[in-house]
One Martini backbone bead per residue (centre of mass of N, CA, C, O) as a GRO file, in nm:
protein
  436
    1UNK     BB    1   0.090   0.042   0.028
    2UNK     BB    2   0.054   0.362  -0.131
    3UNK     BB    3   0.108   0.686  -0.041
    4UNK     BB    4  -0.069   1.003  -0.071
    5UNK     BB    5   0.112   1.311  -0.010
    6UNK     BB    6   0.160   1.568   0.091
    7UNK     BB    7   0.393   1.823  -0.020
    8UNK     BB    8   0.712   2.006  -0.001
    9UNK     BB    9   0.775   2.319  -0.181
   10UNK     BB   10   0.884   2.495   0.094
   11UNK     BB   11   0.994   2.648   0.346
   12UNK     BB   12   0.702   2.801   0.378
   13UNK     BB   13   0.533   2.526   0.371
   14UNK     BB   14   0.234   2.362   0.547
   15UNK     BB   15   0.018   2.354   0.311
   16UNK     BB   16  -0.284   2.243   0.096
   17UNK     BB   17  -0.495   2.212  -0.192
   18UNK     BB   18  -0.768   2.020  -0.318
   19UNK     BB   19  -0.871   2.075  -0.638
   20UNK     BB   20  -0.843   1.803  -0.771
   21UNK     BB   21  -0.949   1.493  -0.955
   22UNK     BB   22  -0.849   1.207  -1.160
   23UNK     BB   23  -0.939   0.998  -0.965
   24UNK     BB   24  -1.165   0.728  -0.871
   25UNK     BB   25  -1.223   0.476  -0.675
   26UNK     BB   26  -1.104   0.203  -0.802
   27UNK     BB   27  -0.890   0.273  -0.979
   28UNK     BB   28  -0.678   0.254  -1.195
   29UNK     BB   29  -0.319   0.309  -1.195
   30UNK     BB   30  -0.015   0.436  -1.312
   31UNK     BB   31   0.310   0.528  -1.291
   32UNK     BB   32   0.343   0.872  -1.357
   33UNK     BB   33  -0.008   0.924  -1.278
   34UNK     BB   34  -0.212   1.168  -1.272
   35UNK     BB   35  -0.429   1.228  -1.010
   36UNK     BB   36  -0.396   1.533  -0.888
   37UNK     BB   37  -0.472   1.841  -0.781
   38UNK     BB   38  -0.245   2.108  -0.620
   39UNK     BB   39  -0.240   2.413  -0.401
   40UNK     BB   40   0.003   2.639  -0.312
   41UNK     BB   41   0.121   2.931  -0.230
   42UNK     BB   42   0.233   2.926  -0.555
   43UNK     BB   43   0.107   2.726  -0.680
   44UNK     BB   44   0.053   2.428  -0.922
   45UNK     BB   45  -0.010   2.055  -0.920
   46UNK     BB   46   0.090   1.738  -0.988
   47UNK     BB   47   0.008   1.442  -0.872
   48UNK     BB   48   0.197   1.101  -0.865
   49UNK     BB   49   0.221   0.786  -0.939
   50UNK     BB   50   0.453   0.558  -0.777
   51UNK     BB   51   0.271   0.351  -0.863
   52UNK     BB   52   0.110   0.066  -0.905
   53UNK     BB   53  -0.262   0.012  -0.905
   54UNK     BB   54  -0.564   0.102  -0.668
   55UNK     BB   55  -0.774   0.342  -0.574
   56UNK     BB   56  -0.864   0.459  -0.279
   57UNK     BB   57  -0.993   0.580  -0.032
   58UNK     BB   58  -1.041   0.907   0.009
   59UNK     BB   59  -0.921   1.142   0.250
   60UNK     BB   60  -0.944   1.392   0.028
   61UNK     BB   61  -1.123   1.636  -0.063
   62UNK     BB   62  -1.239   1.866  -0.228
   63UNK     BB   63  -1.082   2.194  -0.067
   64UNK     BB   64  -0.891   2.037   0.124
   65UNK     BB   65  -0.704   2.121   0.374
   66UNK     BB   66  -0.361   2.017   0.367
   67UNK     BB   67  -0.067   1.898   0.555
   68UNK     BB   68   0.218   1.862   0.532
   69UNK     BB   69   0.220   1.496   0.538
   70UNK     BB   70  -0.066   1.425   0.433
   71UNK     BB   71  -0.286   1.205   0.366
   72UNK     BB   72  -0.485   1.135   0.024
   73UNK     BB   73  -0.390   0.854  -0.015
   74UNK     BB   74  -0.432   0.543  -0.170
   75UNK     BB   75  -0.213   0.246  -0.306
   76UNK     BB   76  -0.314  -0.077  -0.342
   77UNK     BB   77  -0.228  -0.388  -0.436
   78UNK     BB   78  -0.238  -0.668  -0.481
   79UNK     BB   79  -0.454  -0.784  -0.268
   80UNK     BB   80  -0.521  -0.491  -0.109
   81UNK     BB   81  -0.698  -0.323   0.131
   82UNK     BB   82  -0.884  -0.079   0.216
   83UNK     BB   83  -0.848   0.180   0.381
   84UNK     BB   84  -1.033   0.411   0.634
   85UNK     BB   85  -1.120   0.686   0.675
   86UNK     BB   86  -0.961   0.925   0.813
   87UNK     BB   87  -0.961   1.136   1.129
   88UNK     BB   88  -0.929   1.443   1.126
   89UNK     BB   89  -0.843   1.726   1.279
   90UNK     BB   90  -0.961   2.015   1.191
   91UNK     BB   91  -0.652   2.168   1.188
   92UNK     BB   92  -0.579   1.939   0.975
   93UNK     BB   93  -0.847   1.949   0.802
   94UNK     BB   94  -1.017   2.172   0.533
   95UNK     BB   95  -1.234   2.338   0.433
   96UNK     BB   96  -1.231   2.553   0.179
   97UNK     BB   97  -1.346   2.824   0.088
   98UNK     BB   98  -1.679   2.920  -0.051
   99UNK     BB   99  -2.013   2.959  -0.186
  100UNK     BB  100  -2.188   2.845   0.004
  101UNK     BB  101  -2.437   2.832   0.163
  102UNK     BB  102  -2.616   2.834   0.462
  103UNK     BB  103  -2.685   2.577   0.601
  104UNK     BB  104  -2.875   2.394   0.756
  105UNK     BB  105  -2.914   2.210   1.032
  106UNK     BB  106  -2.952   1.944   0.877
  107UNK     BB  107  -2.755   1.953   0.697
  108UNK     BB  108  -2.526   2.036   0.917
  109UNK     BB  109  -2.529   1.717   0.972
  110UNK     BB  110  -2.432   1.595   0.740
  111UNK     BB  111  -2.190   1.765   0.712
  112UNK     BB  112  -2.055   1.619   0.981
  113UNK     BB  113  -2.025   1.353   0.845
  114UNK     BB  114  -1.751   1.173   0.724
  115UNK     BB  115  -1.929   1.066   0.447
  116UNK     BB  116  -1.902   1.360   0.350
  117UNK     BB  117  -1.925   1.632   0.051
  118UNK     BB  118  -1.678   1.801  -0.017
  119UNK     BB  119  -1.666   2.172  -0.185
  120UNK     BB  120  -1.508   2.378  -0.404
  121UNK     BB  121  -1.537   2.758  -0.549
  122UNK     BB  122  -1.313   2.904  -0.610
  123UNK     BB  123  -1.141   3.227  -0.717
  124UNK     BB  124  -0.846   3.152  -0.839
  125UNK     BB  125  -0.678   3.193  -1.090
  126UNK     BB  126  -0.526   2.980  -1.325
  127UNK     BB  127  -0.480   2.675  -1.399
  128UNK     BB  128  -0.212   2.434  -1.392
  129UNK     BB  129   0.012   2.301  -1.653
  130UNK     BB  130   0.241   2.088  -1.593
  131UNK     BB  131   0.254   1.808  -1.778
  132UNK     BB  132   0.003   1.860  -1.985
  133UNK     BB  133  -0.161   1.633  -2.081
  134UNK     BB  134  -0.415   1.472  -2.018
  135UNK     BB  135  -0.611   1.299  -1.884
  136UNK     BB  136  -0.860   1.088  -1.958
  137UNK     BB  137  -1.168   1.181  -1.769
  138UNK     BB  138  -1.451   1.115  -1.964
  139UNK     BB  139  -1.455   0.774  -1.901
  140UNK     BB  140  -1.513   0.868  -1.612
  141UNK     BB  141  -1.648   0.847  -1.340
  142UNK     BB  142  -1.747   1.054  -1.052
  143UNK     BB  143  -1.685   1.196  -0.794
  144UNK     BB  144  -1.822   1.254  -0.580
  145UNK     BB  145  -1.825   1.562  -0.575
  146UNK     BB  146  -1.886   1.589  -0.910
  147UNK     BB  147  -2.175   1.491  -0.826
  148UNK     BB  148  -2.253   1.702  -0.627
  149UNK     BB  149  -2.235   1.904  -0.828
  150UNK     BB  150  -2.417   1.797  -1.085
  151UNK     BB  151  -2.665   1.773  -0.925
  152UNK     BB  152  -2.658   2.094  -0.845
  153UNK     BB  153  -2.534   2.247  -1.163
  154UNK     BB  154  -2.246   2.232  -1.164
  155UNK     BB  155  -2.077   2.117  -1.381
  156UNK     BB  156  -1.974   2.379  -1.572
  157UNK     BB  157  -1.816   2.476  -1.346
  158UNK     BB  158  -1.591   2.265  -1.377
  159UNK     BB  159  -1.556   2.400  -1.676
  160UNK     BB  160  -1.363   2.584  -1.513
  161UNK     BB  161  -1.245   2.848  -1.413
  162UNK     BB  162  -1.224   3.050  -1.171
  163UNK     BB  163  -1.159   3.344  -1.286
  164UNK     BB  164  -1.432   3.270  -1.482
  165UNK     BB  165  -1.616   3.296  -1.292
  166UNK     BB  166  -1.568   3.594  -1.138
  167UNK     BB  167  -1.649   3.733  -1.429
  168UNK     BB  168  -1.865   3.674  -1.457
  169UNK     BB  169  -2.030   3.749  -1.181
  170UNK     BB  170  -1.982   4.047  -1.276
  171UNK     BB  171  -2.124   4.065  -1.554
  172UNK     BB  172  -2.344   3.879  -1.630
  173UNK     BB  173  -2.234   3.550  -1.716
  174UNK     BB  174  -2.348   3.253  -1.872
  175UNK     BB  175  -2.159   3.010  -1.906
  176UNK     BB  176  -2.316   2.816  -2.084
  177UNK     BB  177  -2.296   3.055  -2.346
  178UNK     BB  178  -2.031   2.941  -2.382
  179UNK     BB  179  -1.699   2.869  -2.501
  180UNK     BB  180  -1.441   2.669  -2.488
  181UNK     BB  181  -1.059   2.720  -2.509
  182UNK     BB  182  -0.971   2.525  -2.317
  183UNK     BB  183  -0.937   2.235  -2.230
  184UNK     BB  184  -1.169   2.017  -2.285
  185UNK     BB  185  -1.343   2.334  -2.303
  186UNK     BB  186  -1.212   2.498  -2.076
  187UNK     BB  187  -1.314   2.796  -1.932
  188UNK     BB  188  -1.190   3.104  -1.953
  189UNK     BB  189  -1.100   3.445  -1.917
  190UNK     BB  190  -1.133   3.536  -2.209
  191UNK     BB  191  -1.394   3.412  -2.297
  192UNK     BB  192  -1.562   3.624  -2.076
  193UNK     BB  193  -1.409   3.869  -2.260
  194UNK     BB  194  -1.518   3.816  -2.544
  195UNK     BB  195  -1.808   3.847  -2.452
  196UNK     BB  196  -2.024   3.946  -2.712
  197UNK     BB  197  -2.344   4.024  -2.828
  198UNK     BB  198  -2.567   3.827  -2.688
  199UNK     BB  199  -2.844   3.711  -2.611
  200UNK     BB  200  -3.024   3.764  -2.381
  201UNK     BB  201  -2.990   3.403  -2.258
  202UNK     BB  202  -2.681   3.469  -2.240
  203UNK     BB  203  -2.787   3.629  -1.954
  204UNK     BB  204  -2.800   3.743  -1.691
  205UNK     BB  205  -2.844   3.927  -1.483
  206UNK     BB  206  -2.760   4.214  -1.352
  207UNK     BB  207  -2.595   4.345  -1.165
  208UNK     BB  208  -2.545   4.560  -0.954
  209UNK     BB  209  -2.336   4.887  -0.901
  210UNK     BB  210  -2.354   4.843  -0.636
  211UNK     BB  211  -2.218   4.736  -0.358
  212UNK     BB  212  -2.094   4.414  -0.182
  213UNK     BB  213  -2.133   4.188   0.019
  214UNK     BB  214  -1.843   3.972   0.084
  215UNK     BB  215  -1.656   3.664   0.118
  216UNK     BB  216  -1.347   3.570   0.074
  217UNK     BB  217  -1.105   3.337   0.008
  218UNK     BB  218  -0.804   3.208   0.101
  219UNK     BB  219  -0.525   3.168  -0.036
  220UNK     BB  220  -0.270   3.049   0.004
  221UNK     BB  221  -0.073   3.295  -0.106
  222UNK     BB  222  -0.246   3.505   0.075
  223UNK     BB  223  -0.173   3.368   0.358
  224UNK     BB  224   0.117   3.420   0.336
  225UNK     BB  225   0.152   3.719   0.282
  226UNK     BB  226   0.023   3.763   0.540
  227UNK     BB  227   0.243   3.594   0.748
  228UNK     BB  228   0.486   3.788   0.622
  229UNK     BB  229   0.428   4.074   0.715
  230UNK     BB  230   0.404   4.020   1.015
  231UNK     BB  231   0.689   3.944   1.034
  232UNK     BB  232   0.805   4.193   0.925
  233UNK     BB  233   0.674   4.451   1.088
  234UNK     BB  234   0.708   4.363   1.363
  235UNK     BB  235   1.006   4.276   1.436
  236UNK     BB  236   1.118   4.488   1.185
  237UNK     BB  237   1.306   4.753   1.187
  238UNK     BB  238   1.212   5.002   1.027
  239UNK     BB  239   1.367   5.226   0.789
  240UNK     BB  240   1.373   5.534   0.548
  241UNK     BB  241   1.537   5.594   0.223
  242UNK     BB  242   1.562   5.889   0.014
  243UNK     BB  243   1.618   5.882  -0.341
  244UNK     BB  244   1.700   6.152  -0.637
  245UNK     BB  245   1.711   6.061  -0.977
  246UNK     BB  246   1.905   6.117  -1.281
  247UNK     BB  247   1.787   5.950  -1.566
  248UNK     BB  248   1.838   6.059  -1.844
  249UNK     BB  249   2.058   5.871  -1.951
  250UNK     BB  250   1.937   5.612  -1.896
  251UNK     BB  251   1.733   5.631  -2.113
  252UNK     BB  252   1.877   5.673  -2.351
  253UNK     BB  253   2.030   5.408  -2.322
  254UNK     BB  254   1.787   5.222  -2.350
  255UNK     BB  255   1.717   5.306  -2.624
  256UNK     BB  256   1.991   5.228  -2.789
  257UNK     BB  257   1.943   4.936  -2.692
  258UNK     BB  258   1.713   4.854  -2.828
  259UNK     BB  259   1.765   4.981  -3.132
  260UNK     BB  260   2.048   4.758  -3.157
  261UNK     BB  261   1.906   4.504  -3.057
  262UNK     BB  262   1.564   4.470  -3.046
  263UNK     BB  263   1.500   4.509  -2.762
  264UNK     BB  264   1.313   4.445  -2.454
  265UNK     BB  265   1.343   4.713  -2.209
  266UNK     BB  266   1.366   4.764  -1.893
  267UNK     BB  267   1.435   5.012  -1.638
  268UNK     BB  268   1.437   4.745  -1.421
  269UNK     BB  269   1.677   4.622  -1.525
  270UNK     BB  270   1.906   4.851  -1.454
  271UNK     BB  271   1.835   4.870  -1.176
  272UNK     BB  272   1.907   4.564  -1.102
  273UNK     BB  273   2.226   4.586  -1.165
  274UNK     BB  274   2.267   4.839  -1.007
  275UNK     BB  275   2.205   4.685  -0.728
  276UNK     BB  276   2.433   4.417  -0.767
  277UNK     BB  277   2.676   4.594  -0.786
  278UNK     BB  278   2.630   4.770  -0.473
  279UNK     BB  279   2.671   4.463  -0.325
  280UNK     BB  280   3.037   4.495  -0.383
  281UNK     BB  281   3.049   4.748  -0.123
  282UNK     BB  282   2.780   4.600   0.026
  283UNK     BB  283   2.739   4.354   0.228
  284UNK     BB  284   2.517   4.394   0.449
  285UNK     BB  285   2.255   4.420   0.229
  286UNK     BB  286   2.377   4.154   0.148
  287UNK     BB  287   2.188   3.999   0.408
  288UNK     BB  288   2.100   3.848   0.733
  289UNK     BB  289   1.926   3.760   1.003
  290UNK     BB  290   2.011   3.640   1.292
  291UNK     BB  291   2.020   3.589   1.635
  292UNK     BB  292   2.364   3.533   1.652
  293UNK     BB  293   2.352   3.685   1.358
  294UNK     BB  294   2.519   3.809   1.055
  295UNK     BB  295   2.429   3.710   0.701
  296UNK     BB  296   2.688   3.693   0.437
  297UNK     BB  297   2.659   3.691   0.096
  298UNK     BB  298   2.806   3.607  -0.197
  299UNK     BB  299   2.534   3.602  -0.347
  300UNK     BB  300   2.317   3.786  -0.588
  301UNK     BB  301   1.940   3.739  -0.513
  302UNK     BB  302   1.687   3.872  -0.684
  303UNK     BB  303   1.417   4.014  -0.627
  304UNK     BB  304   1.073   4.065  -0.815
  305UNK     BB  305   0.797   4.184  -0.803
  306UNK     BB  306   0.457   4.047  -0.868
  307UNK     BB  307   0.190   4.061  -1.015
  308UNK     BB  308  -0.107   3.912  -0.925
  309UNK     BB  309  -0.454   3.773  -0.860
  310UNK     BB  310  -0.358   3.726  -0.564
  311UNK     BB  311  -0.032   3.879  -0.574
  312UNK     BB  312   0.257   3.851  -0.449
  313UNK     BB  313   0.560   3.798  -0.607
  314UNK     BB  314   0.924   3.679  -0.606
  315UNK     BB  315   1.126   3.642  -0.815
  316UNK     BB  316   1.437   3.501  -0.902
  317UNK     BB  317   1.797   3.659  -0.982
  318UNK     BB  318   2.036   3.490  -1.036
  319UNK     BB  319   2.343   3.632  -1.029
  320UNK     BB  320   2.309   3.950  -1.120
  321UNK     BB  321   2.624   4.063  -1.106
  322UNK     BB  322   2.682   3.842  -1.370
  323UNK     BB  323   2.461   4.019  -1.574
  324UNK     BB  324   2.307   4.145  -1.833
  325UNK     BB  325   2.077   4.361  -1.912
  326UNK     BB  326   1.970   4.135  -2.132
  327UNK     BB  327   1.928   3.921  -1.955
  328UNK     BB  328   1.783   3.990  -1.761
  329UNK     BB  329   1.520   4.088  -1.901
  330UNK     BB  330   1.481   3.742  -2.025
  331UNK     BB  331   1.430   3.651  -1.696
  332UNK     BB  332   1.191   3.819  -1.610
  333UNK     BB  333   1.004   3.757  -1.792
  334UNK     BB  334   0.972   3.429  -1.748
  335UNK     BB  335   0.933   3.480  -1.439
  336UNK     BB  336   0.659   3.619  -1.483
  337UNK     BB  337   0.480   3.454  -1.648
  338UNK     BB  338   0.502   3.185  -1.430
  339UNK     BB  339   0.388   3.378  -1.197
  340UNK     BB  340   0.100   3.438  -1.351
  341UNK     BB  341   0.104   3.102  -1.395
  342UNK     BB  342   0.203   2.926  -1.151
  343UNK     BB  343   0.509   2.792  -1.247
  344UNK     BB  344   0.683   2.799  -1.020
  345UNK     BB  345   0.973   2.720  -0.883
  346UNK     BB  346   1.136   2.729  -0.589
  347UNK     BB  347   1.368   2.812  -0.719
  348UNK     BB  348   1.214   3.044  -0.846
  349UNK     BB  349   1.152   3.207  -0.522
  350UNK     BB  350   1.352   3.091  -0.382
  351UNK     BB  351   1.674   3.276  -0.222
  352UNK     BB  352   1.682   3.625  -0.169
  353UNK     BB  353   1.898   3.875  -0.072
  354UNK     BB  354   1.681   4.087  -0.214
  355UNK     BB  355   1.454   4.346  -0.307
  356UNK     BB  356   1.234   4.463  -0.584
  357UNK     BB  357   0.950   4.744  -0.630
  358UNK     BB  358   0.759   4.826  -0.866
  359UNK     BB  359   0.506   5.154  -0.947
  360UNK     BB  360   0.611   5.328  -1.209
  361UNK     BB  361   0.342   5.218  -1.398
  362UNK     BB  362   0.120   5.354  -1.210
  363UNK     BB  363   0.246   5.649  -1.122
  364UNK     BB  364   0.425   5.617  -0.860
  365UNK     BB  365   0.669   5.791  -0.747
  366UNK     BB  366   0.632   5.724  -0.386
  367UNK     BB  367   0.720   5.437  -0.170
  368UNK     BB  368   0.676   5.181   0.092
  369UNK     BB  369   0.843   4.897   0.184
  370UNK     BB  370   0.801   4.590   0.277
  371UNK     BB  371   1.024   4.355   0.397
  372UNK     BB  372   1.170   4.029   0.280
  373UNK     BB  373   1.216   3.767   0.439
  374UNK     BB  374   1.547   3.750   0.559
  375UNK     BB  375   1.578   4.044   0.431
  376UNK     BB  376   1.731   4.401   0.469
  377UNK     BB  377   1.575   4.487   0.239
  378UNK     BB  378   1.391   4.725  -0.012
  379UNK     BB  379   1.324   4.864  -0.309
  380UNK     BB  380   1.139   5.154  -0.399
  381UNK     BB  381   1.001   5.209  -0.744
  382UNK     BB  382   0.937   5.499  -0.932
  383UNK     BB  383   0.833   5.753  -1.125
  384UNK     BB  384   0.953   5.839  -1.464
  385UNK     BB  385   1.011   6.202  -1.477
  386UNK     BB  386   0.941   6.535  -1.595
  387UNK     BB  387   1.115   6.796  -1.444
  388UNK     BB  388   1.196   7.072  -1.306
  389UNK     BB  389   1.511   7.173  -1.229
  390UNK     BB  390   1.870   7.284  -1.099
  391UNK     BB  391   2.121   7.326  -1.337
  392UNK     BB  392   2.363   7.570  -1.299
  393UNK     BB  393   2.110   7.765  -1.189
  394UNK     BB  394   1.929   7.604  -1.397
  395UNK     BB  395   1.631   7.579  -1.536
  396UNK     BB  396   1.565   7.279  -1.670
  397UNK     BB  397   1.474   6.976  -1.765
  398UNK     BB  398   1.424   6.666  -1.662
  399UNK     BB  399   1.495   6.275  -1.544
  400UNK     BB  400   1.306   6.169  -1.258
  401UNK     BB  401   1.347   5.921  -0.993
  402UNK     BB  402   1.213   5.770  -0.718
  403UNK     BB  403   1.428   5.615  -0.397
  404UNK     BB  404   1.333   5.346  -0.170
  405UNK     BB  405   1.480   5.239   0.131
  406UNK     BB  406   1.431   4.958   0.333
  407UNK     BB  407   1.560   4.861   0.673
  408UNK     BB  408   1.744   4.682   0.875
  409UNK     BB  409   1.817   4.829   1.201
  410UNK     BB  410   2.015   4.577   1.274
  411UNK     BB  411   2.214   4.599   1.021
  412UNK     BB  412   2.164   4.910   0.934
  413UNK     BB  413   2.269   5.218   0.890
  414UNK     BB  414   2.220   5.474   0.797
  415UNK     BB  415   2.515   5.537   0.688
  416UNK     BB  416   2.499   5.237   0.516
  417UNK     BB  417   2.247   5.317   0.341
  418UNK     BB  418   2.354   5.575   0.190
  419UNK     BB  419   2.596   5.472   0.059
  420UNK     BB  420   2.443   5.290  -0.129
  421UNK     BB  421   2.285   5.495  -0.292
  422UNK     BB  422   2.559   5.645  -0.390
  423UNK     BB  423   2.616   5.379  -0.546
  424UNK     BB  424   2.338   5.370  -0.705
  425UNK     BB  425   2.384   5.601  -0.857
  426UNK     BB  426   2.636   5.625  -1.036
  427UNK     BB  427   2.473   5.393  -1.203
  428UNK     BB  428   2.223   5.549  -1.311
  429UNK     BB  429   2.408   5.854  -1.370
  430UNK     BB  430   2.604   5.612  -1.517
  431UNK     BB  431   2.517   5.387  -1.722
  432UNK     BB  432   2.786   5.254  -1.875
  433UNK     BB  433   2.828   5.056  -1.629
  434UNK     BB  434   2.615   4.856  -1.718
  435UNK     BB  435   2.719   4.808  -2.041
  436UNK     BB  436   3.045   4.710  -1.986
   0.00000   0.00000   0.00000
């Protein structure tokens, strides 16, 4: 009899939630094809079977969390009876919010028995198809969750992304009336943005356009960046410095390697190398805090905060300092794209010594951000634009940007701080040095 248990995805996963059953209780099963899909704090994928068998009584329904090395099910072998399906405490396994309404207390009865179908109708992300094509599981009957979500009209959003379901039911669009363009014909967040036009019977009926209360249910992701923020804020004695840089020339010489290179360079590339350039005279900035020590690592491992649809994610530019502005650049592209579609594995997310946050697209002039800890700094990096300053007397028009440093004051001090920043002007307001 082989477990098939939560597996543990990176150093701050502790738990994960079963999005859906690829095989139903009773199914052959063989070594190496996907059983079930799991969401953890960054990521979807699939887990797959260890040996060959048959798949026993599931552990974890559909919408479940359970904690690393939580059994999920058992796999068979030969001649061997299915094990009873574990009673865990409620602290171990539950079931994650959905929008179901609010059982009576008969429902509530039925669903306090072991034996009752747990269902999750979550609203994050589009899922990841992390292996290829899936397996055909269109002959195989439905899993008791499928099974009750059919009973109850739900089988179509089955087939359908969170992200599609929740844009429906903002526009007032019904699944239903689409075609999927996704995997298997499902629904997509694409396919409800491009719905236009359909007649009346194509749409329910439209929503209020006044705010509505509503209870959000917490993705893995958002769970983690709320548990990391709070260790963040209330531990570290954050202090802020903010210096205005003069990046005219940073622009031009980004537009002339454009124009030579023939590729697309952001501004936060040039950023990024500056940055881990100004690590190799400031070691302390590229440091960790420990209870008995402060630890100086050796490489310079940029994180880049992205923005997704659950929240923030840093994808990390391993030995950014040894790397060139056009490799930087389409380094972060691959690993922004990975970030946004839930692809990236730990290795590229996690272990960065620094972190930077651009919100200069948004329009943000200056913003304080907050450390992303082991990491004992990270710039928050405002918007390009074009100001009238005096130099040499003369007001000129000039391209500034304000740039945030939040510094961990158990390691960094004000003028150890202000050094570095002195030293990453060099760099941004003299390009040459990033692209020689």
């Amino acid at each position: 009899m082989a477990e098939i248990i939560m597996p543990k995805m990176g150093d701050a996963m502790s738990e994960g939630k079963v999005v859906r059953w690829y095989k139903k209780p009773g199914d052959a099963v063989k070594k190496g094809e996907p059983l079930l899909e799991i969401e953890t704090d960054k990521v979807n994928l699939d887990l797959e079977a260890e040996s060959d068998g048959t798949l026993s009584e599931l552990q974890a329904d559909e919408g479940t969390v359970v904690p690393v090395g939580g059994v999920l099910a058992y796999v068979l072998g030969e001649g061997e009876k299915a094990a009873p399906k574990s009673e865990q405490p409620k602290s171990e396994q539950r079931a994650a919010g959905g929008e179901q309404e609010k059982p009576e207390p008969e429902q509530r009865r039925a669903t306090d028995r072991k034996d009752s179908v747990k269902h999750s109708t979550g609203e994050y992300g589009e899922a990841i198809e992390m292996k290829g094509p899936r397996v055909d599981k269109t002959a195989a009957a439905p899993a008791p969750a499928a099974a009750a979500a059919q009973a109850s009209g739900e089988g179509e959003r089955r087939k359908s992304s969170p992200l599609a379901r929740k844009m429906a039911r903002e526009l007032g669009v019904r699944l239903e009336a689409l075609q999927g363009s996704g995997p298997q014909g499902r629904i997509v967040a694409a396919d409800v943005k491009n719905f236009q036009g359909a007649p009346a019977v194509g749409r329910a009926e439209a929503r209020p356009t006044s705010l509505t209360s509503e209870r959000i249910p917490l993705s893995g992701m958002r769970r983690t960046i709320a548990k990391r923020l709070a260790e963040s804020t209330g531990p570290i004695p954050h202090f802020y410095l903010t210096a205005d840089y003069d990046v005219t020339q940073l622009l031009a010489v980004r537009q002339q390697l454009i124009d030579i290179e023939g590729v697309k360079i952001s501004l936060n590339d040039f950023i990024i190398r500056g940055a881990a350039l100004a690590m190799q005279q400031h070691p302390l900035v590229n440091a960790s805090w420990g209870d008995d020590f402060i630890g100086q690592h050796a490489e310079v491992h940029i994180g880049v905060a992205v923005s997704t649809p659950e929240g923030l994610i840093t994808p990390v530019v391993r030995n950014a300092d040894t790397k060139s502005v056009r490799e930087i650049s389409e380094e972060v592209r691959a690993l922004a794209e990975k970030a946004k579609n839930r692809k990236l594995t730990p290795n590229e997310y996690q272990g960065s010594t620094f972190t930077i946050s651009n919100l200069g697209a948004w329009g943000i002039e200056e913003f304080t951000a907050i450390i992303n800890p082991p990491n004992v700094a990270i710039l928050a990096i405002g918007a390009a634009e074009a100001r009238p300053v005096v130099l040499d007397r003369q007001i000129v028009i000039r391209d500034r940007m304000k740039i945030t440093m939040s510094c961990d004051h158990r390691v960094i001090d004000g003028a150890a701080g202000a050094e570095y920043l002195r030293t990453l002007r060099q760099y941004l307001e003299q390009p040459l040095r990033l692209v020689m």
